[in-house]
C-alpha positions as CSV (number, residue, x, y, z in Angstrom):
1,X,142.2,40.5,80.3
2,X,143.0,36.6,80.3
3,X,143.6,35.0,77.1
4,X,140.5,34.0,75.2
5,X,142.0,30.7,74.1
6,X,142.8,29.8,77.8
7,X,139.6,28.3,79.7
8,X,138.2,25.8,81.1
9,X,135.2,23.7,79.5
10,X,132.7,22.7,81.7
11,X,132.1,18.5,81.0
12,X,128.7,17.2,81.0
13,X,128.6,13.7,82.2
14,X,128.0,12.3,79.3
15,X,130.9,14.4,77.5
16,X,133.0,12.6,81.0
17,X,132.1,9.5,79.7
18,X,133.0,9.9,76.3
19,X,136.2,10.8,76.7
20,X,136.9,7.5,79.5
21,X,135.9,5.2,77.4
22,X,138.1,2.4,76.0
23,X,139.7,4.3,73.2
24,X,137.1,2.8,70.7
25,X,136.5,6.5,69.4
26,X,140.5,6.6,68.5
27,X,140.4,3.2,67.2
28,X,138.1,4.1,64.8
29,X,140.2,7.5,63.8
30,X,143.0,4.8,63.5
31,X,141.3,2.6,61.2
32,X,140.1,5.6,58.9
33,X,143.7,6.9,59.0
34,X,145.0,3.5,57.7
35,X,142.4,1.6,56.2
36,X,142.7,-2.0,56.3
37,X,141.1,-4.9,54.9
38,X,138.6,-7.3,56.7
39,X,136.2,-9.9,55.2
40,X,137.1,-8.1,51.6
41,X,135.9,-4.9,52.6
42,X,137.6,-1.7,53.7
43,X,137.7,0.1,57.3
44,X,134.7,1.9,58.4
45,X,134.5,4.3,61.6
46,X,132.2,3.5,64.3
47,X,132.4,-0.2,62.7
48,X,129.7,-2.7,63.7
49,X,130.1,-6.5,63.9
50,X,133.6,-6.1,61.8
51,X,132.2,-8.2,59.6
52,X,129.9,-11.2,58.7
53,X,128.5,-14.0,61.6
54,X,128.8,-16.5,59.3
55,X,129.2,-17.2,55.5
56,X,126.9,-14.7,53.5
57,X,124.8,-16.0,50.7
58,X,124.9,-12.6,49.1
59,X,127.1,-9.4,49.2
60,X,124.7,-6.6,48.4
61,X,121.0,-6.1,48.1
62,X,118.7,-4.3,45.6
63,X,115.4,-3.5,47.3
64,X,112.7,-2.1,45.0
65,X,110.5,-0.8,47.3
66,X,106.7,-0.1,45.5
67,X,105.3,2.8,47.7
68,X,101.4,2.7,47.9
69,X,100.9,-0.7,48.7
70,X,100.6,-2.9,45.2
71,X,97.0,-4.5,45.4
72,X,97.9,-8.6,45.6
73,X,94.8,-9.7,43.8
74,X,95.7,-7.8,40.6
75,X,98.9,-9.3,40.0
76,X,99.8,-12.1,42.0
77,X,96.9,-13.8,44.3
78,X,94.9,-15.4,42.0
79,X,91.5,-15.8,43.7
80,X,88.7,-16.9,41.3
81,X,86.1,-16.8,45.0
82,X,86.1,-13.6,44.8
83,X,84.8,-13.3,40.8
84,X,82.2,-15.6,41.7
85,X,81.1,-13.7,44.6
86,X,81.9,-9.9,42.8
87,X,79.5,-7.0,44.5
88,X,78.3,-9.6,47.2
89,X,79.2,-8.9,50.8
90,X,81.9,-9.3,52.6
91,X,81.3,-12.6,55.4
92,X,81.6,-11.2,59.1
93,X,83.3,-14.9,59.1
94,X,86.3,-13.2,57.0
95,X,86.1,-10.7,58.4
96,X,86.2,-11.3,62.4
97,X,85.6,-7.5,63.3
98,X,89.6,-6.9,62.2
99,X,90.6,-3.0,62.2
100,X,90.0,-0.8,59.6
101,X,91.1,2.3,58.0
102,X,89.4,5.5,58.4
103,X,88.4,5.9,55.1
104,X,86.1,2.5,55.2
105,X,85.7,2.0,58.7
106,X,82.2,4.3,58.2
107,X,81.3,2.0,55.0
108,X,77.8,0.4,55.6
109,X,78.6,-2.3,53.0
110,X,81.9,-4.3,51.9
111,X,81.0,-5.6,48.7
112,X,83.9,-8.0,47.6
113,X,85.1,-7.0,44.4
114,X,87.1,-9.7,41.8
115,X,89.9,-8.8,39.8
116,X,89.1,-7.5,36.3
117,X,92.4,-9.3,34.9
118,X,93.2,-12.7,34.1
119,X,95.8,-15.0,35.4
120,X,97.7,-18.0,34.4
121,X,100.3,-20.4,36.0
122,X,103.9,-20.3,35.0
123,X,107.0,-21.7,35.4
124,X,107.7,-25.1,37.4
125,X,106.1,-23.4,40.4
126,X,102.8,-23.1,39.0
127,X,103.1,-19.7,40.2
128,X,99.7,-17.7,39.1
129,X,100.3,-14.6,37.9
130,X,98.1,-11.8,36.5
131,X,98.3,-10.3,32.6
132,X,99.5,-7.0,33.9
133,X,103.0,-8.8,34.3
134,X,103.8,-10.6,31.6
135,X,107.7,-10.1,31.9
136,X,107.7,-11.1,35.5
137,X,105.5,-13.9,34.5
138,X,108.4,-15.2,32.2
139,X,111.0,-15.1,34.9
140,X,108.8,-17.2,37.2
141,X,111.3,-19.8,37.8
142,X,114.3,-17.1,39.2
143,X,111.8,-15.9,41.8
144,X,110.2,-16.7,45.4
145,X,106.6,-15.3,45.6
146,X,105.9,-14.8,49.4
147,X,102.2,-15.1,49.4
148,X,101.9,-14.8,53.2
149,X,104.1,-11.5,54.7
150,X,101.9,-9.3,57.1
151,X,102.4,-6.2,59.2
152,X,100.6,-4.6,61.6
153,X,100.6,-0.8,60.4
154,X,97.4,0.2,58.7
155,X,98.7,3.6,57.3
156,X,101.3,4.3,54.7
157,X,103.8,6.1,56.6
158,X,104.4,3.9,59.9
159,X,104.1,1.0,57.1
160,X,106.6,2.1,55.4
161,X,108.8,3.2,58.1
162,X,108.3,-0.2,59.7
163,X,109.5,-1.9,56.7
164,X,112.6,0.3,56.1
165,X,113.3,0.8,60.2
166,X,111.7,-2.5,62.3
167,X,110.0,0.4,63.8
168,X,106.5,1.9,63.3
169,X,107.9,5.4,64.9
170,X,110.0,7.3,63.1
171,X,113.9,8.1,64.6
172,X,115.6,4.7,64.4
173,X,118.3,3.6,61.5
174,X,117.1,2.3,58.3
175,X,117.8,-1.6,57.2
176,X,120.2,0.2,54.7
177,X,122.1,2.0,57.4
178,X,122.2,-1.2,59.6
179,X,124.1,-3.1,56.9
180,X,126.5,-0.8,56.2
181,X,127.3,-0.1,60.2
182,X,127.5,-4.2,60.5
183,X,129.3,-4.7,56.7
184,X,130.7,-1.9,55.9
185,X,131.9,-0.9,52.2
186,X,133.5,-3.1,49.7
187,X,134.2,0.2,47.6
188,X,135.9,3.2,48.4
189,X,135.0,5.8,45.9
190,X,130.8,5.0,46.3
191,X,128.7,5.2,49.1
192,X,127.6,1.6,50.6
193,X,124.0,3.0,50.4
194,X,122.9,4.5,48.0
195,X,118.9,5.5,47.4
196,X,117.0,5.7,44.0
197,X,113.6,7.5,43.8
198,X,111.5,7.5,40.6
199,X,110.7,11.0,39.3
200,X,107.2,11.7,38.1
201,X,105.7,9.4,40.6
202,X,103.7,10.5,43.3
203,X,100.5,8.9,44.9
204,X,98.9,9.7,48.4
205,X,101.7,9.4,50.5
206,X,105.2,11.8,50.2
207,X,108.1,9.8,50.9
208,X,110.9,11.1,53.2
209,X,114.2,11.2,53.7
210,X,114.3,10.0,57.2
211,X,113.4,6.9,55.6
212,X,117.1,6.2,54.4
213,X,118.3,8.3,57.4
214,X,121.1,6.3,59.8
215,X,118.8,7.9,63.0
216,X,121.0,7.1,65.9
217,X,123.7,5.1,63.9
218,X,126.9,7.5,62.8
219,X,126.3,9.9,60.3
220,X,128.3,7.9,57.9
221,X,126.1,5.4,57.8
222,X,123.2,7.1,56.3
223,X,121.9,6.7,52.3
224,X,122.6,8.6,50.1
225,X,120.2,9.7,47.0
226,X,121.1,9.9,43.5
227,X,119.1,12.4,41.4
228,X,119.0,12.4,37.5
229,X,119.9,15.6,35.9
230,X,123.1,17.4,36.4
231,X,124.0,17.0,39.4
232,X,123.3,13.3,41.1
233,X,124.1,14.0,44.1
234,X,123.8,17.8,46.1
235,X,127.0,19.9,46.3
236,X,129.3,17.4,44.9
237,X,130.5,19.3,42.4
238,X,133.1,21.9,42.7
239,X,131.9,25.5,42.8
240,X,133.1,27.8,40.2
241,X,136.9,28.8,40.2
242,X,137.7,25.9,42.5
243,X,139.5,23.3,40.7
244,X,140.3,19.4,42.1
245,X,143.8,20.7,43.4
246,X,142.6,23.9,45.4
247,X,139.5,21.4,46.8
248,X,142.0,19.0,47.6
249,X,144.2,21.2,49.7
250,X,141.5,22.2,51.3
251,X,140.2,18.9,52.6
252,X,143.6,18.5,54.1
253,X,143.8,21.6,56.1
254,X,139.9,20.6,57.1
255,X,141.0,16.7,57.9
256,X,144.3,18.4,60.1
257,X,141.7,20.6,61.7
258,X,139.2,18.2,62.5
259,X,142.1,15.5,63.7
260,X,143.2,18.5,66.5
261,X,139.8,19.1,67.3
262,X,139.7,15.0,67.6
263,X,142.6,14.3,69.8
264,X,140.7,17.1,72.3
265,X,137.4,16.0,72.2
266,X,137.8,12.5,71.5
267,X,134.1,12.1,69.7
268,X,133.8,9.9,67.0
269,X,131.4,12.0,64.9
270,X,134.7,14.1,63.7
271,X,136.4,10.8,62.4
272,X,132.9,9.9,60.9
273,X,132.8,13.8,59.4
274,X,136.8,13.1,58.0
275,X,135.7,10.1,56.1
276,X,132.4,11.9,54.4
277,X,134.7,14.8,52.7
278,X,137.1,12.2,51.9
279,X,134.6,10.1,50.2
280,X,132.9,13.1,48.8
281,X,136.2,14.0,47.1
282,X,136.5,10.6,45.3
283,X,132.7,10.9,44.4
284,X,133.3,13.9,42.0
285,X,134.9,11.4,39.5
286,X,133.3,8.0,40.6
287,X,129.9,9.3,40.8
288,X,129.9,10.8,37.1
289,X,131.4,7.5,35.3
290,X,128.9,5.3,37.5
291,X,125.6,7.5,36.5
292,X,126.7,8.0,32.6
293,X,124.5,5.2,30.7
294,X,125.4,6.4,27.2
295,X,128.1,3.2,26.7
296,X,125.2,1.0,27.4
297,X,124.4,-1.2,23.9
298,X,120.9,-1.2,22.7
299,X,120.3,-4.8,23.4
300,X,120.7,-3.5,27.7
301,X,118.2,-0.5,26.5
302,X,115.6,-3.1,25.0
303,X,116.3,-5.3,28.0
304,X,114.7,-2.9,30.8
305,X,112.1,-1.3,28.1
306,X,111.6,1.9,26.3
307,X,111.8,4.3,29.5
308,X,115.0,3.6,30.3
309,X,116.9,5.9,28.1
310,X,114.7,8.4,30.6
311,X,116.8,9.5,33.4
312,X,115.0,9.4,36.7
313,X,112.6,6.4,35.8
314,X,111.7,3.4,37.5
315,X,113.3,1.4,34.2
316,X,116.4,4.2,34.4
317,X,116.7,3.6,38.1
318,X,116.9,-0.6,37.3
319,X,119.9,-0.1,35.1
320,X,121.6,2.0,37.5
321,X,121.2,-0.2,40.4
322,X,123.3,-3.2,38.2
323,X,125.9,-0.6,37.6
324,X,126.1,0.0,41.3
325,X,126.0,-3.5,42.2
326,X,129.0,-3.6,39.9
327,X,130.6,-1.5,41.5
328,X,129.9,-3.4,44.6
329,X,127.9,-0.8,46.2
330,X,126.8,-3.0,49.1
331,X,123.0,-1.8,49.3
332,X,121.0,0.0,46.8
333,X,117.1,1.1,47.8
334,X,114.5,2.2,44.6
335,X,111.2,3.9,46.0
336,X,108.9,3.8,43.1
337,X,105.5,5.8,44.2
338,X,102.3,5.5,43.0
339,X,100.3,2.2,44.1
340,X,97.9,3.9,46.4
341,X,94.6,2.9,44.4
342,X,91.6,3.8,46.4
343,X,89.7,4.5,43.5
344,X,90.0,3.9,39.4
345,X,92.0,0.9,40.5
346,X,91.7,-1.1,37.3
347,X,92.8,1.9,35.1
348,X,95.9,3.1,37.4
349,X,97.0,-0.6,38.2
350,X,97.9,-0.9,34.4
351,X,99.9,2.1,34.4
352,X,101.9,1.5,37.6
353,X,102.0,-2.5,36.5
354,X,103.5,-1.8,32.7
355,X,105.8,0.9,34.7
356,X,107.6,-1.5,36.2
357,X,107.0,-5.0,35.1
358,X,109.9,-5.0,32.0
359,X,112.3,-3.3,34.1
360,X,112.4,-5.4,37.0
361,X,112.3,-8.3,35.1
362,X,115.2,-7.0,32.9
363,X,117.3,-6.2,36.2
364,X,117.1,-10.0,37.3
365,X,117.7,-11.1,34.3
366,X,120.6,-8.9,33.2
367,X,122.3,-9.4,36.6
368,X,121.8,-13.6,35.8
369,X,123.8,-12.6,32.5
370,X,126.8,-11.3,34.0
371,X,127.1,-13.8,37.1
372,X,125.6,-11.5,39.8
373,X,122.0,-12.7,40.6
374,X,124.5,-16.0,42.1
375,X,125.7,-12.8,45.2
376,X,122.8,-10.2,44.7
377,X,119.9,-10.8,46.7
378,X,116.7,-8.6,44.8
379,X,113.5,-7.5,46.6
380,X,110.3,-6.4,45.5
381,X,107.4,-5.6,47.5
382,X,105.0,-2.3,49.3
383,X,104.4,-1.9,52.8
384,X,101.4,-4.0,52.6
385,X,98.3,-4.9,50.8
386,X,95.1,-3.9,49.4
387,X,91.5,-5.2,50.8
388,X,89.5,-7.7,48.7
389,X,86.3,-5.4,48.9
390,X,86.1,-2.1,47.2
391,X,86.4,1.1,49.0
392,X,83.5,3.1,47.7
393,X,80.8,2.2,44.9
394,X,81.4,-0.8,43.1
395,X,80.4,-1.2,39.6
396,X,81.6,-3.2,36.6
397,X,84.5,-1.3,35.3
398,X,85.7,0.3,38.5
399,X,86.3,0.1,42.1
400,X,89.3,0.8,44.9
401,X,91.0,-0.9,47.2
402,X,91.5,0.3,51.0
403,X,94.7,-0.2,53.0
404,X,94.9,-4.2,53.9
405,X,98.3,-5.2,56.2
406,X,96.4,-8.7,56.9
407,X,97.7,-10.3,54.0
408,X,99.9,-9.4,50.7
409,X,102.7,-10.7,48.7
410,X,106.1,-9.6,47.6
411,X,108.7,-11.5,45.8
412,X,112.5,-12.1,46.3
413,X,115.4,-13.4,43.5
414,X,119.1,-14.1,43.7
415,X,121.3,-15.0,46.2
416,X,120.9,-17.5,48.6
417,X,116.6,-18.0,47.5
418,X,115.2,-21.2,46.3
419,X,114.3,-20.6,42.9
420,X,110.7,-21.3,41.2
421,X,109.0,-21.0,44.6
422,X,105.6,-20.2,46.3
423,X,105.6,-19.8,50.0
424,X,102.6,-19.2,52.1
425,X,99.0,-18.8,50.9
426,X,96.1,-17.2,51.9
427,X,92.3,-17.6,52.1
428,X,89.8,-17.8,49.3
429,X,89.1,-14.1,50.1
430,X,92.8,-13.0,50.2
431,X,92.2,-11.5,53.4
432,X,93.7,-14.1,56.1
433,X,96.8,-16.0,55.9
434,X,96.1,-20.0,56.1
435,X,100.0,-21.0,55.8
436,X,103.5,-20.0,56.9
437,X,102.6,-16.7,58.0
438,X,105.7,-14.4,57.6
439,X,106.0,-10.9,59.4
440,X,108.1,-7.3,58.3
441,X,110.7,-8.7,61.2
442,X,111.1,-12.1,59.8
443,X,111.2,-10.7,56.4
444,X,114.3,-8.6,58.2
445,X,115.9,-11.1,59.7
446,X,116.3,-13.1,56.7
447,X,117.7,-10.6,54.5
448,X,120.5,-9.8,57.4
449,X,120.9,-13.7,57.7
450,X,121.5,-13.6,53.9
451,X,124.3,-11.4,54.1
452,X,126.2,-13.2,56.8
453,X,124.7,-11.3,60.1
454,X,123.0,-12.8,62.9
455,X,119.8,-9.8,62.9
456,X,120.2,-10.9,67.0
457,X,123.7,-9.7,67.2
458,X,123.6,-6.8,65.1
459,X,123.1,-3.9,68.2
460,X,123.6,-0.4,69.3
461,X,123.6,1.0,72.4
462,X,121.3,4.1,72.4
463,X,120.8,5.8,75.3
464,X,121.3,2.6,77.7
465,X,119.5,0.1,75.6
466,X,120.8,-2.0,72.7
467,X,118.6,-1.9,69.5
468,X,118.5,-4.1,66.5
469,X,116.9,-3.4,63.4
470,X,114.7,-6.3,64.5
471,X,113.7,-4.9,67.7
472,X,112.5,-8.0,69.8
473,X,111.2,-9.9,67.3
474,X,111.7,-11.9,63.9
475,X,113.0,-15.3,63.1
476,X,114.7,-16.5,59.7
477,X,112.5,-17.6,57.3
478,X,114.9,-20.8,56.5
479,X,112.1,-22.8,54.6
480,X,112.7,-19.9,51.3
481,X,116.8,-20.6,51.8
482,X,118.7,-22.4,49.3
């Protein structure tokens, strides 16, 4: 009987190829093995552009993401037309025979329906905004209200996916994955992505974890979520009788092993493996200090509001994301469920609104405190808007919104934005844009332009075609750029 060990492995071609390439695949084991600095960040495998285009406006970015779809003319697209015009129908001229969603599309009526909440103009901007946010309406002058984004997905999940990927399909890398495969990290005990999701919230849509997945990017690139409660992040923790000594030895055998099986198979997914117990290892003690909010004074409490001595809240989560962005955790992503209101709008608005209005407001303004709104770029925003009609019956103190990606507004704050600022604007129905029209890839681009990265240059090859987080599309918004 011949030896078991002794045989001959049959290649594939693409296995051939992978093992002629130019070295890149050892270069990367190289650069893990002995990490160097570039552009004040530390060595990543499978690295990207190596670093920034051009000088970066901002070195990390907090996206608050608000899943549902926030409804623009409750909180920040004032329109008194359609008040004056509440229960009468909908003009085809508005209208123009534009899709609809299934769950209106058989309505024989679309009977315009005005906000039940009143607005006022703030800040040098004149910005309007609605009485559900009177925090945000104090910070007016930090912010850049984008009154004109659009998108063409009509459901939540390709809406969302669109927003976090550049693609309506599900499979490709996340805008949190693309930064930190073009960046990389500027800390070595924390993840450079790290994901925050709001517990208690739920609304319609599930939210899923392909959504901060890396898709084809290496596995290292992929976020990671924190959970309140013991333990933040899954199988961290040592199990029991295994102390940090015993776990260290036996990353060391595990990295030996994986560096033999390396230098036969040459695949960069083992280096990429290599650095994720390594940096799974320094996580035990970095990830405990980082999530421990106890030292934080009362004034930081009151700050961000009453729920954020809660662990897993939207207000929680806000505090948490300064701490990373102290740390210089490079992107941090909240999800905060919730704002799908196709009925009872008016009463769950208020809930959702008052959920997150003090926190976000508290995040901007606690970062301006400490000297890091100058370098961290904030975004808040859904995957698109609600329709100025009601879905349903309308009477006086109720109604619902259906799905509307014509028109809606988010806002942005910090580094590299032009302060006290309204861009775009829309109809008198706030249901067509009528200036400076601004799409989910242009949106993309000019957070990646932010950072330093030309969103043209930042590709992958993927089975024989190079993809950008930006597919085809998207130009920088420059006109919003300080």
């Amino acid at each position: 009987m011949s030896d078991c060990k002794q045989y001959t492995p049959h290649y594939s071609r693409r296995d051939f190829l992978t093992k002629t390439t130019m070295g890149m695949g050892a270069a990367a084991l190289g650069s893990l093995l002995q990490p160097t600095s570039l552009f004040g960040r530390s060595a990543d495998p499978s690295e990207g552009i190596g670093g920034p285009h051009f000088a970066p406006k901002a070195r990390r970015v907090i996206y608050l993401f608000q899943s549902g779809g926030p409804s623009q003319m409750e909180l920040f697209d004032y329109k008194p037309m359609l008040e004056k015009m509440n229960g009468e129908e909908l003009p085809e001229s508005i209208r123009k025979g534009q899709r609809l969603t299934g769950m209106t599309a058989g309505q024989k009526s679309f009977p315009l329906a005005g906000s039940q909440f009143k607005f006022a103009q703030y800040g040098k901007s004149g910005a309007w905004v609605s009485e559900l946010m009177p925090h945000t309406a104090r910070i007016t002058d930090e912010l850049c209200f984008i009154k004109s984004m659009y998108t063409e997905a009509i459901n939540h999940d390709p809406a969302i996916t669109f927003f976090q990927t550049g693609s309506q399909q599900p499979g490709r890398p996340c805008i949190g994955s693309w930064i930190s495969y073009g960046l990389g990290s500027d800390n070595d005990n924390l993840p450079t992505f790290c994901v925050l999701l709001s517990e208690g919230k739920s609304g319609g849509q599930p939210l899923y974890s392909r959504l901060w997945g890396n898709g084809f990017l290496p596995s290292v690139h992929q976020g990671v979520q924190f959970r309140s409660g013991k333990d933040p992040v899954l199988y961290l923790n040592n199990p029991p009788s295994i102390d940090n000594d015993d776990r260290e030895r036996q990353l060391s055998f595990l990295k030996r092993m994986h560096e033999m099986q390396y230098a036969r198979l040459e695949d960069p997914e083992i280096s990429t493996k290599i650095a994720q117990y390594e940096m799974a290892f320094r996580m035990q003690t970095s990830v405990p200090e980082t999530m421990n909010i106890d030292d934080e004074p009362d004034y930081i409490y009151d700050m961000y509001g009453p729920e954020a001595r809660i662990p897993g809240t939207y207000a929680a989560n806000c505090l948490l994301a300064r701490r990373l962005v102290e740390r210089d955790v490079k992107f941090i992503q909240l999800y905060h469920q919730g704002w799908d209101h196709h009925g009872s709008l008016p009463s769950q608005i208020q809930k959702l609104a008052k959920s997150v209005d003090q926190p976000s407001a508290g995040l901007i303004m606690d970062l301006k405190q400490r000297g890091l709104l100058e370098d961290t770029l904030v975004v808040w925003g859904g995957e698109f808007g609600r329709t100025n009609y009601s879905q349903g019956r309308l009477t006086k103190t109720n109604y619902g919104r259906d799905h509307h990606p014509r028109c809606f507004t988010i806002w942005m704050a910090g580094a590299g934005i032009k302060k006290g600022m309204v861009y775009g604007a829309t109809d008198d129905f706030s249901y067509n844009i009528i200036e400076k029209p601004v799409h989910v890839h242009d949106f993309q681009a000019t957070m990646l332009h932010l950072l330093g990265v030309d969103h043209e240059k930042l590709t992958y090859k993927h089975q024989g075609r190079r993809y950008r987080l930006t597919d085809v599309h998207g130009k920088v918004v420059r006109d919003i750029i300080a």
